[in-house]
PyMOL CGO cylinders between C-alpha atoms (Angstrom):
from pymol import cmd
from pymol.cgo import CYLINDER

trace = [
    CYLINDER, -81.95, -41.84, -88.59, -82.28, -41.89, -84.73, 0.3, 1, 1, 1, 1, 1, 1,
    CYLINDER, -82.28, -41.89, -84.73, -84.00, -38.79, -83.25, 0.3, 1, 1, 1, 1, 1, 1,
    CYLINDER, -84.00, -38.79, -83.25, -82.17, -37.65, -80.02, 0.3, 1, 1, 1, 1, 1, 1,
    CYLINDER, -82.17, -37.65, -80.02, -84.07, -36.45, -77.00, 0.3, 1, 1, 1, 1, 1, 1,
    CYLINDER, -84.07, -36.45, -77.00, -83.83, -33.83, -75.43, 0.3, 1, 1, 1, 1, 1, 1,
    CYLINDER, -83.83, -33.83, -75.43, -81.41, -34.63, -72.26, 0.3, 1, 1, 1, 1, 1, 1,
    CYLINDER, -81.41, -34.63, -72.26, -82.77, -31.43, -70.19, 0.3, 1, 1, 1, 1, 1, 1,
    CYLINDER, -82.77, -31.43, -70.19, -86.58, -32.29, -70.79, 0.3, 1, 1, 1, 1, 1, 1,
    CYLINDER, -86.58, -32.29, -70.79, -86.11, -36.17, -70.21, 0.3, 1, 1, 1, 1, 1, 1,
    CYLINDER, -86.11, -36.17, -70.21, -82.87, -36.75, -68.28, 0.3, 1, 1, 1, 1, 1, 1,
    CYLINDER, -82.87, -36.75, -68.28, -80.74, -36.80, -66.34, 0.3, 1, 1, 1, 1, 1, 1,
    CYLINDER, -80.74, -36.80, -66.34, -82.39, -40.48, -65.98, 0.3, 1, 1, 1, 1, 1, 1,
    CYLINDER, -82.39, -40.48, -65.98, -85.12, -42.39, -67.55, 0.3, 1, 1, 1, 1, 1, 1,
    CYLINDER, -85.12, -42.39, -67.55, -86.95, -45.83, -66.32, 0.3, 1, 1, 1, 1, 1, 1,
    CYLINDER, -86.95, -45.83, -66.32, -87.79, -48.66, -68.41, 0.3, 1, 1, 1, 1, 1, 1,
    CYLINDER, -87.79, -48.66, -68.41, -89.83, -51.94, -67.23, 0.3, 1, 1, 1, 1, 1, 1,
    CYLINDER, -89.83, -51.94, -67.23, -89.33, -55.03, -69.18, 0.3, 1, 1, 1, 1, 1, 1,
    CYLINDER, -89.33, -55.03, -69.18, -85.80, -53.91, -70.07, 0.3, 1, 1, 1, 1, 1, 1,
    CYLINDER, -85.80, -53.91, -70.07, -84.13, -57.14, -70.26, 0.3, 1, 1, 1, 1, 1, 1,
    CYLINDER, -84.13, -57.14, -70.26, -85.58, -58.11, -73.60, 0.3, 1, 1, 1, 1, 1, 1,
    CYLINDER, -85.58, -58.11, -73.60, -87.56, -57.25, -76.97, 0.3, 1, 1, 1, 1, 1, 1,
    CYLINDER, -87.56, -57.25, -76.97, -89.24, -53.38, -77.13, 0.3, 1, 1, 1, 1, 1, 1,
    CYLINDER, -89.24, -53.38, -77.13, -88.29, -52.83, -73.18, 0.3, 1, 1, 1, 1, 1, 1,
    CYLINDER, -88.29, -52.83, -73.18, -84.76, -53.36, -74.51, 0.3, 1, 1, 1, 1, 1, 1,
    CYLINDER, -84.76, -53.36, -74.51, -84.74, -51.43, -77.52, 0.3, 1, 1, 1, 1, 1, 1,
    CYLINDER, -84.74, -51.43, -77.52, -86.17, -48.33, -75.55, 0.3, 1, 1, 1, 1, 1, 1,
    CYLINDER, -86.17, -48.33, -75.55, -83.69, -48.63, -73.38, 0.3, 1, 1, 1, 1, 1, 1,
    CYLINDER, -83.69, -48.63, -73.38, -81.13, -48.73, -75.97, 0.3, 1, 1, 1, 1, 1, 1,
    CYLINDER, -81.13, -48.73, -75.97, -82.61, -45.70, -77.68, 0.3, 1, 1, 1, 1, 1, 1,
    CYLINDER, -82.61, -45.70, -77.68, -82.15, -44.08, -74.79, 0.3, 1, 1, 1, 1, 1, 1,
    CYLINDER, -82.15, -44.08, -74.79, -79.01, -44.31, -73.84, 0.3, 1, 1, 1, 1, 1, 1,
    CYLINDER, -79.01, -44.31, -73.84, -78.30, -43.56, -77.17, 0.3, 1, 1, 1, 1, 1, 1,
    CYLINDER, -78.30, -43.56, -77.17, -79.32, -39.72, -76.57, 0.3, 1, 1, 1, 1, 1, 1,
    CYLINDER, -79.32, -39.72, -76.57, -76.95, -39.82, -73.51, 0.3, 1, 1, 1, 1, 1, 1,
    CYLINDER, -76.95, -39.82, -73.51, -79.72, -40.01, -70.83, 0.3, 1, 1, 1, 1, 1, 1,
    CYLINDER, -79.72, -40.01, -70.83, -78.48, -42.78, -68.11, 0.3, 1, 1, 1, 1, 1, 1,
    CYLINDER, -78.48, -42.78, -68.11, -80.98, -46.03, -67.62, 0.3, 1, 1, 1, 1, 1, 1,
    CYLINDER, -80.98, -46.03, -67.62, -82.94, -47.94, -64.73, 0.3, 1, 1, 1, 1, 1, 1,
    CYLINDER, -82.94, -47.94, -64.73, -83.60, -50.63, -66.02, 0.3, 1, 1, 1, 1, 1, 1,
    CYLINDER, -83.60, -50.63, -66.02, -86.55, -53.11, -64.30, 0.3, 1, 1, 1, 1, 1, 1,
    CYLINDER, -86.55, -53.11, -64.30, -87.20, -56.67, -65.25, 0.3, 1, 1, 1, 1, 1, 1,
    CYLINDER, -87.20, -56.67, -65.25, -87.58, -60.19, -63.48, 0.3, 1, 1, 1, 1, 1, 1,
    CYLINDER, -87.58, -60.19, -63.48, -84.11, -61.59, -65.31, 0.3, 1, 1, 1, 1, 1, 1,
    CYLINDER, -84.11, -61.59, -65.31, -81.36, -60.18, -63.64, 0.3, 1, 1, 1, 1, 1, 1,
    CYLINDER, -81.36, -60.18, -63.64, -78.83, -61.57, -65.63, 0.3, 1, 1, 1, 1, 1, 1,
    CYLINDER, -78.83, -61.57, -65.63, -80.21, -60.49, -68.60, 0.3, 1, 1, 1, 1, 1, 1,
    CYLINDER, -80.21, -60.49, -68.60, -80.69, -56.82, -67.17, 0.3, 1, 1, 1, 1, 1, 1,
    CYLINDER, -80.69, -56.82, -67.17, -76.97, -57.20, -66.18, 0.3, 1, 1, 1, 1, 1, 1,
    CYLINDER, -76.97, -57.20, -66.18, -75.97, -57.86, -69.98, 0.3, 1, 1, 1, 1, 1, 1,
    CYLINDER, -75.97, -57.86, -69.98, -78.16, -55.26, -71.00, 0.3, 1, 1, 1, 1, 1, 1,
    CYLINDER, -78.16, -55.26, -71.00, -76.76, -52.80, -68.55, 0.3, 1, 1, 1, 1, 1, 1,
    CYLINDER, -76.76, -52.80, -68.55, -73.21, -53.18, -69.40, 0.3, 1, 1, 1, 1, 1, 1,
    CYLINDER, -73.21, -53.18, -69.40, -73.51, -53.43, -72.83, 0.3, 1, 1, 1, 1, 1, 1,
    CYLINDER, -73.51, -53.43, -72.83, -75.55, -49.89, -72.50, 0.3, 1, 1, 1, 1, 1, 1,
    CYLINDER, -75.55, -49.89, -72.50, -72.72, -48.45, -70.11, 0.3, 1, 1, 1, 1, 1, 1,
    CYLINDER, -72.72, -48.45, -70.11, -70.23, -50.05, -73.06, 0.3, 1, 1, 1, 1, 1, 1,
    CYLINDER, -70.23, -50.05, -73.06, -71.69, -48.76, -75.87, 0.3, 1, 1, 1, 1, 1, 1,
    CYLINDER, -71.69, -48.76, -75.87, -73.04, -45.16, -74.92, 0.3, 1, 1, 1, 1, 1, 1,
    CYLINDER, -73.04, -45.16, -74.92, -70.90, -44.12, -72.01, 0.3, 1, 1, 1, 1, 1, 1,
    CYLINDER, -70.90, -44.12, -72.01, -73.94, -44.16, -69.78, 0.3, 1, 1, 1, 1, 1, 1,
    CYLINDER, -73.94, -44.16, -69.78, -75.22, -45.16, -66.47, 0.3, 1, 1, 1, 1, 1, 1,
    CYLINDER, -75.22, -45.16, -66.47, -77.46, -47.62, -65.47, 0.3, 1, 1, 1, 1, 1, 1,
    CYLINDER, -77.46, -47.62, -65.47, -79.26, -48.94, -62.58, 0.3, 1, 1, 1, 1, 1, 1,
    CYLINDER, -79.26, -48.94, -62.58, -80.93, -52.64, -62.35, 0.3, 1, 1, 1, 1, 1, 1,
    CYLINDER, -80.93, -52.64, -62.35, -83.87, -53.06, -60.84, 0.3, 1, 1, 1, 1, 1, 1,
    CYLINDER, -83.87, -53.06, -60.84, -85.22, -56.64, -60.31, 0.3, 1, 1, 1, 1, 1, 1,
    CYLINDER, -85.22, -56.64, -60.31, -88.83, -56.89, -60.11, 0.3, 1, 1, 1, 1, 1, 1,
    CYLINDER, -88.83, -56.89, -60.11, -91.89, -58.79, -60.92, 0.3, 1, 1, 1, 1, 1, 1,
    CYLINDER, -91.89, -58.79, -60.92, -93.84, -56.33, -61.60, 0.3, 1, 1, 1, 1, 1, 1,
    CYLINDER, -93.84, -56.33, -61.60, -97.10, -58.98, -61.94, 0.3, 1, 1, 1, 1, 1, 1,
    CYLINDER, -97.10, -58.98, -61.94, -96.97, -58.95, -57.98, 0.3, 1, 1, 1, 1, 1, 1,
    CYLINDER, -96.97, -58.95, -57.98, -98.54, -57.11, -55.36, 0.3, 1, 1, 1, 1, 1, 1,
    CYLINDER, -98.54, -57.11, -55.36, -95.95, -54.76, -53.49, 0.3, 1, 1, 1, 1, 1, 1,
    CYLINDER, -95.95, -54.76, -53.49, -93.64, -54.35, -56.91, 0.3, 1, 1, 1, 1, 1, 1,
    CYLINDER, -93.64, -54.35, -56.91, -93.43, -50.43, -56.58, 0.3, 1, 1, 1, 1, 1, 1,
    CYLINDER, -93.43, -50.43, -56.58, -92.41, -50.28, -53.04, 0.3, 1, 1, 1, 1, 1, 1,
    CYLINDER, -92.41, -50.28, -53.04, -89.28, -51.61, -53.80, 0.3, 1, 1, 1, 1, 1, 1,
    CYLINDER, -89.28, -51.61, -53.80, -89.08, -49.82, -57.02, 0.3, 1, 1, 1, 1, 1, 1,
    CYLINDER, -89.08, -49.82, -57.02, -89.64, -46.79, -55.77, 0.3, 1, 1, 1, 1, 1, 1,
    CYLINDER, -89.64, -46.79, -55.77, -86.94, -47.26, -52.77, 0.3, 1, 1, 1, 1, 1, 1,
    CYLINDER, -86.94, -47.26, -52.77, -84.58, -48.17, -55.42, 0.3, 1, 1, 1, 1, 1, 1,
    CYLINDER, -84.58, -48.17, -55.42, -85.02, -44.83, -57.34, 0.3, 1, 1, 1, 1, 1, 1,
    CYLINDER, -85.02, -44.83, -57.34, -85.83, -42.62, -54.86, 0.3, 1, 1, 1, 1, 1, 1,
    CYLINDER, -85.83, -42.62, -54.86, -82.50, -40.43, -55.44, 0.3, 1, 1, 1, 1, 1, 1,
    CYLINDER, -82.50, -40.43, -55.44, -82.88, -40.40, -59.04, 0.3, 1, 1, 1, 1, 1, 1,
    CYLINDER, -82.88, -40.40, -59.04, -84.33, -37.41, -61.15, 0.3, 1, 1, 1, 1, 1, 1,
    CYLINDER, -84.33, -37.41, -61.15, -85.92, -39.48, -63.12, 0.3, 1, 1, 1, 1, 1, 1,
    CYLINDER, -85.92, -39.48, -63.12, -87.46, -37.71, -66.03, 0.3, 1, 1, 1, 1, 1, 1,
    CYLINDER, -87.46, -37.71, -66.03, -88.74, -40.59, -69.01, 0.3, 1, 1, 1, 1, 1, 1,
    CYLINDER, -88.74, -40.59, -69.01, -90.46, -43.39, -67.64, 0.3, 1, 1, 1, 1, 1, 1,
    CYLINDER, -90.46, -43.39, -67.64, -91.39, -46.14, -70.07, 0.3, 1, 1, 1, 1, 1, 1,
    CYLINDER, -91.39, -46.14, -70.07, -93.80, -48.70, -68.95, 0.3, 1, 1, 1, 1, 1, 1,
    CYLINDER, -93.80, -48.70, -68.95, -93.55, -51.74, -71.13, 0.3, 1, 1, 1, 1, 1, 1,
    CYLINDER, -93.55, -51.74, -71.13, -94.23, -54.71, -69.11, 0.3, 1, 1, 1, 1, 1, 1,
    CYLINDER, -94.23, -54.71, -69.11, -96.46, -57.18, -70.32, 0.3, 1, 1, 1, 1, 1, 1,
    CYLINDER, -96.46, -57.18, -70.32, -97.26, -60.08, -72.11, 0.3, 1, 1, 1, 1, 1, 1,
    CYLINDER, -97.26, -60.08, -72.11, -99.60, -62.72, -73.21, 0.3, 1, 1, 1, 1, 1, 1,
    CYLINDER, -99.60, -62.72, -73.21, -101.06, -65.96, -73.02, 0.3, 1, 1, 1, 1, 1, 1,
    CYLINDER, -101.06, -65.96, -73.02, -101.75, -67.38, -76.12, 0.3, 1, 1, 1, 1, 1, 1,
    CYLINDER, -101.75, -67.38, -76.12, -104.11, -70.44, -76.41, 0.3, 1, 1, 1, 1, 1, 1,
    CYLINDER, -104.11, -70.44, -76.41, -107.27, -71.82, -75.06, 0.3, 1, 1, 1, 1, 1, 1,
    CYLINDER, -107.27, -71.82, -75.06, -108.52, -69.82, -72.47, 0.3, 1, 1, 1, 1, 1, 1,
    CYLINDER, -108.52, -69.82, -72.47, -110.32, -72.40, -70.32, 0.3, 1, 1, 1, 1, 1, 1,
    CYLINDER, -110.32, -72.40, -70.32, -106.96, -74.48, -70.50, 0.3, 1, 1, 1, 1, 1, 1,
    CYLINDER, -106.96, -74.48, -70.50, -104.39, -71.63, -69.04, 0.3, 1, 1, 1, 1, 1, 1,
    CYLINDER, -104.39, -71.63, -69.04, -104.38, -71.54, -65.34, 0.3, 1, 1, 1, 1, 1, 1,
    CYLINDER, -104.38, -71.54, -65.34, -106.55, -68.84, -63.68, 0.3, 1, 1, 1, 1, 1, 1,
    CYLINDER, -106.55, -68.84, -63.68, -103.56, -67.56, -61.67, 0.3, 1, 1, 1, 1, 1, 1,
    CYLINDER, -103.56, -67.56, -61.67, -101.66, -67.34, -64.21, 0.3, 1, 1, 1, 1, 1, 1,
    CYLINDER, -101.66, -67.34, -64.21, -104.25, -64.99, -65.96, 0.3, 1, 1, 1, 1, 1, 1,
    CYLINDER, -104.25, -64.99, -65.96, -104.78, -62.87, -62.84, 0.3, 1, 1, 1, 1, 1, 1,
    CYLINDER, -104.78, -62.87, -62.84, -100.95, -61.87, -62.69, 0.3, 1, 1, 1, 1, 1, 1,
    CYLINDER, -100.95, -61.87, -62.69, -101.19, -61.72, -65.92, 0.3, 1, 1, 1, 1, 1, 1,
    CYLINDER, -101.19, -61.72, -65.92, -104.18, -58.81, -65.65, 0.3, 1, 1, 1, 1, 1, 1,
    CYLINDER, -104.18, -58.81, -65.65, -102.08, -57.15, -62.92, 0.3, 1, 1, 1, 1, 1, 1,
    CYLINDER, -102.08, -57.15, -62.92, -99.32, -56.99, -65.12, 0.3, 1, 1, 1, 1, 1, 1,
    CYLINDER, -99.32, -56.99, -65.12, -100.82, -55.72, -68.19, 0.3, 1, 1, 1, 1, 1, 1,
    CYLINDER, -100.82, -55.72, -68.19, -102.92, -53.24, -65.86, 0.3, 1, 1, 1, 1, 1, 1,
    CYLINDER, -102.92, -53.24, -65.86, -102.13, -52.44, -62.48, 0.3, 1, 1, 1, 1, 1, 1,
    CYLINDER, -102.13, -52.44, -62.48, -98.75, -52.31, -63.43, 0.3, 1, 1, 1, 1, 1, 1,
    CYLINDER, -98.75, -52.31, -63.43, -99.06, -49.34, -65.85, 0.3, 1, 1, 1, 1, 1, 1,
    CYLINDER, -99.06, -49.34, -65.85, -101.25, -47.79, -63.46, 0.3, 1, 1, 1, 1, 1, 1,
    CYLINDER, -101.25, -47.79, -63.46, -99.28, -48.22, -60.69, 0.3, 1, 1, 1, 1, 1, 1,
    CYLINDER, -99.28, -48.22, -60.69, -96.09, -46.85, -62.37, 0.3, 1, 1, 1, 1, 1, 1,
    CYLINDER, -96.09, -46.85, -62.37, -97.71, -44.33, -63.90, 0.3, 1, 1, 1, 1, 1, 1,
    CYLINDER, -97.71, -44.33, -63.90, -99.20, -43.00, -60.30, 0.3, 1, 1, 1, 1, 1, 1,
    CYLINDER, -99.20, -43.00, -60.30, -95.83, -43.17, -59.02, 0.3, 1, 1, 1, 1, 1, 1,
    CYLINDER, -95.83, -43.17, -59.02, -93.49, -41.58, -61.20, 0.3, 1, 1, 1, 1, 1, 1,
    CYLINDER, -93.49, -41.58, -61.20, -96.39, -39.12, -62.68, 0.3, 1, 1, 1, 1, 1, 1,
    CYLINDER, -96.39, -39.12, -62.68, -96.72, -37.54, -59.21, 0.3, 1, 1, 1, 1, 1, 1,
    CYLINDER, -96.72, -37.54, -59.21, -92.88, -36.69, -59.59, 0.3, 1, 1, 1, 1, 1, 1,
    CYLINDER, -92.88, -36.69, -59.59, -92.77, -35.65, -63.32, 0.3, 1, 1, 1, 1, 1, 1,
    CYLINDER, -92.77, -35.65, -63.32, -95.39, -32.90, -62.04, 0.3, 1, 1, 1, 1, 1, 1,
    CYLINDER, -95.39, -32.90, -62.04, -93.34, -32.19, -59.53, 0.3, 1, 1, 1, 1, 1, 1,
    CYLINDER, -93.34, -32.19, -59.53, -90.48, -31.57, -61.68, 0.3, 1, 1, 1, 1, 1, 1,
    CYLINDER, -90.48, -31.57, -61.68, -93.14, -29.59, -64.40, 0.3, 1, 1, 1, 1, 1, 1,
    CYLINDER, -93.14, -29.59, -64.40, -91.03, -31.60, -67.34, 0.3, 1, 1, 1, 1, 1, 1,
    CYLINDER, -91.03, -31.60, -67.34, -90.36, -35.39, -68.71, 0.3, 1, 1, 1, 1, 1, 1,
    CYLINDER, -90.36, -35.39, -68.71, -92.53, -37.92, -70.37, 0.3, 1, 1, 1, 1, 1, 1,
    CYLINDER, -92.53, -37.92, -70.37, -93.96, -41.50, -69.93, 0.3, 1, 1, 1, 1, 1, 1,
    CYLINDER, -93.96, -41.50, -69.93, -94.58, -43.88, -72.40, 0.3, 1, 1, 1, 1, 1, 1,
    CYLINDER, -94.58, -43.88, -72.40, -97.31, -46.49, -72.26, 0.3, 1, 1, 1, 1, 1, 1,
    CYLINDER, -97.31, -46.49, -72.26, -96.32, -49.54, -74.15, 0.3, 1, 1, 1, 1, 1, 1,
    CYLINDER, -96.32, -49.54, -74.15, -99.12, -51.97, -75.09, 0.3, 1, 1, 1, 1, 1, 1,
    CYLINDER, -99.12, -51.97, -75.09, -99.38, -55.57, -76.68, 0.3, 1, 1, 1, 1, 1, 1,
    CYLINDER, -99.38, -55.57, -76.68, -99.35, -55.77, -80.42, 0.3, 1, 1, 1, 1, 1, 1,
    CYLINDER, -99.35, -55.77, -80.42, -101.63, -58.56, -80.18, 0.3, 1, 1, 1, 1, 1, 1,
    CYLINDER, -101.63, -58.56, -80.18, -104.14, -55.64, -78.94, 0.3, 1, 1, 1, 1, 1, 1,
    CYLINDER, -104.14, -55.64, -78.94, -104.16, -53.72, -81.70, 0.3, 1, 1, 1, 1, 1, 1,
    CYLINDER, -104.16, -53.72, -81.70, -104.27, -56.58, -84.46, 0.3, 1, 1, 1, 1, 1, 1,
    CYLINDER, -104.27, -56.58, -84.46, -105.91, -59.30, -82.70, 0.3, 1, 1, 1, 1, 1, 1,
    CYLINDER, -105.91, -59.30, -82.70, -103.61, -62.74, -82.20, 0.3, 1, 1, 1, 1, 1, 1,
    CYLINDER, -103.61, -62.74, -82.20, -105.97, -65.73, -82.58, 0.3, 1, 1, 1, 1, 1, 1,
    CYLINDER, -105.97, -65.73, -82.58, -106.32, -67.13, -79.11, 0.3, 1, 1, 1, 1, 1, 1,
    CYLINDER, -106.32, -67.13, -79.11, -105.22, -64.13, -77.30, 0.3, 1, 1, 1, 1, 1, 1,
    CYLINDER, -105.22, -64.13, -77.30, -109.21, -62.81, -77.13, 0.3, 1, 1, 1, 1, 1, 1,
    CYLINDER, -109.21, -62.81, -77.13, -108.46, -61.66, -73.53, 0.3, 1, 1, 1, 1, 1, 1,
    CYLINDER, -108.46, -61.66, -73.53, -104.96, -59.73, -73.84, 0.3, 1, 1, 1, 1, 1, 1,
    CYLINDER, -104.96, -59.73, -73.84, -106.63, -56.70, -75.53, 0.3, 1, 1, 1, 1, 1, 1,
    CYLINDER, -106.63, -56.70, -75.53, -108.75, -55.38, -72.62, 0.3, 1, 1, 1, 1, 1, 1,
    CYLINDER, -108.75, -55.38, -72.62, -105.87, -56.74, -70.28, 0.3, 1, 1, 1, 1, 1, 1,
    CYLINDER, -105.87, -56.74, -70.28, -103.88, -53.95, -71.86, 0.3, 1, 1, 1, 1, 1, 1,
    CYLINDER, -103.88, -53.95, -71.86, -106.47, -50.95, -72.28, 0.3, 1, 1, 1, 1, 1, 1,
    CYLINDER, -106.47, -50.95, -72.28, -107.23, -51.43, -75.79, 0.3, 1, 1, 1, 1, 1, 1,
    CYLINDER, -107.23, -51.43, -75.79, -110.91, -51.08, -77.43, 0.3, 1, 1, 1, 1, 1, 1,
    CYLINDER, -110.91, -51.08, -77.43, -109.38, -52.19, -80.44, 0.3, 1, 1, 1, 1, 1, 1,
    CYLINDER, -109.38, -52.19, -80.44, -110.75, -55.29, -81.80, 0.3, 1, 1, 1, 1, 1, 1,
    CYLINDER, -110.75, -55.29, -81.80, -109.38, -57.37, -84.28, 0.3, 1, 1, 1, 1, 1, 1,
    CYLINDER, -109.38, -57.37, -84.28, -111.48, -61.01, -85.62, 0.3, 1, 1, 1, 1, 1, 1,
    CYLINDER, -111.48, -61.01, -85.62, -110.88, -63.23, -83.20, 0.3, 1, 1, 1, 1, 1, 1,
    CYLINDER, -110.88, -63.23, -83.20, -111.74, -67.15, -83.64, 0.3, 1, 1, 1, 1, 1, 1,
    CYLINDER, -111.74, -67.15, -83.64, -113.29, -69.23, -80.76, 0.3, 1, 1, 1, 1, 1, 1,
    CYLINDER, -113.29, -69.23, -80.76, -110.54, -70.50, -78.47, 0.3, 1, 1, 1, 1, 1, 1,
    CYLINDER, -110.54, -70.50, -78.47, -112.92, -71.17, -75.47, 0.3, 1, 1, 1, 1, 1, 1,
]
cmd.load_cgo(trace, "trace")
């Protein structure tokens, strides 16, 4: 049994990063499912385009793609311009990932974009839309986070405190 939300409190839009695939996807899904209409932010714009229509398909819903790398400095400019004359009113902030395997071995810009991502990201969005849920005095964000950063992924020692969590599961030596 789906619960429905509550289209007043959280529509008449919501925004979900890392919407073309996975959780991002599935939150968007659920979503659209309660009749609230979609922006949907990823890097893969043909997969945002296949999520989009089959959203608009299947629900009767909306949707605006926004194509972003959100692991790059000067991501919410452009998101922002692109949703400026939306009443946004969910915003879901799942963007992220991992980098499994040896630390020293993974390339060090790689693992910076990779902390912006899992960090600066959420905080950036956050900021953003947070400022306008207040303004509105209704709506909700969500805060996704890596499972690896609850459980612990061996190898992934890093991606917990990339993604807020004190949570720490055994990890072995992957130095």
């Amino acid at each position: 049994m789906r619960a429905a939300l509550d289209k007043k409190r959280f529509g008449p839009w919501a925004l979900v990063t890392g919407a073309s695939s996975g959780i991002g996807k599935e939150f968007a899904r659920q979503i659209a499912a309660s009749g609230i209409n979609v922006v949907l932010v990823a890097r893969r714009e043909s997969l945002l385009d296949e999520v989009g229509q089959g959203l608009a398909k299947d629900f009767s819903v909306r949707y605006r793609n926004v194509v972003a790398d959100l692991s790059q400095d000067g991501f919410l400019d452009k998101l922002a311009e692109a949703t400026n004359d939306l009443d946004i009113g969910l915003v879901v902030s799942n963007a992220g990932t991992g980098n499994p395997g040896e630390f020293l071995k993974l390339d060090r810009q790689l693992l910076q974009e990779t902390l912006r991502l899992n960090t600066m990201a959420h905080l950036d969005v956050t900021h953003h839309f947070g400022a306008k849920l207040a303004e509105r005095r209704r709506g909700g964000i969500i805060l996704a986070g890596a499972m690896g950063a609850e459980n612990g992924v061996p190898c992934m020692g890093r991606a917990p405190k990339s993604r807020g969590s004190g949570v720490r599961g055994p990890r072995p030596y992957c130095a």
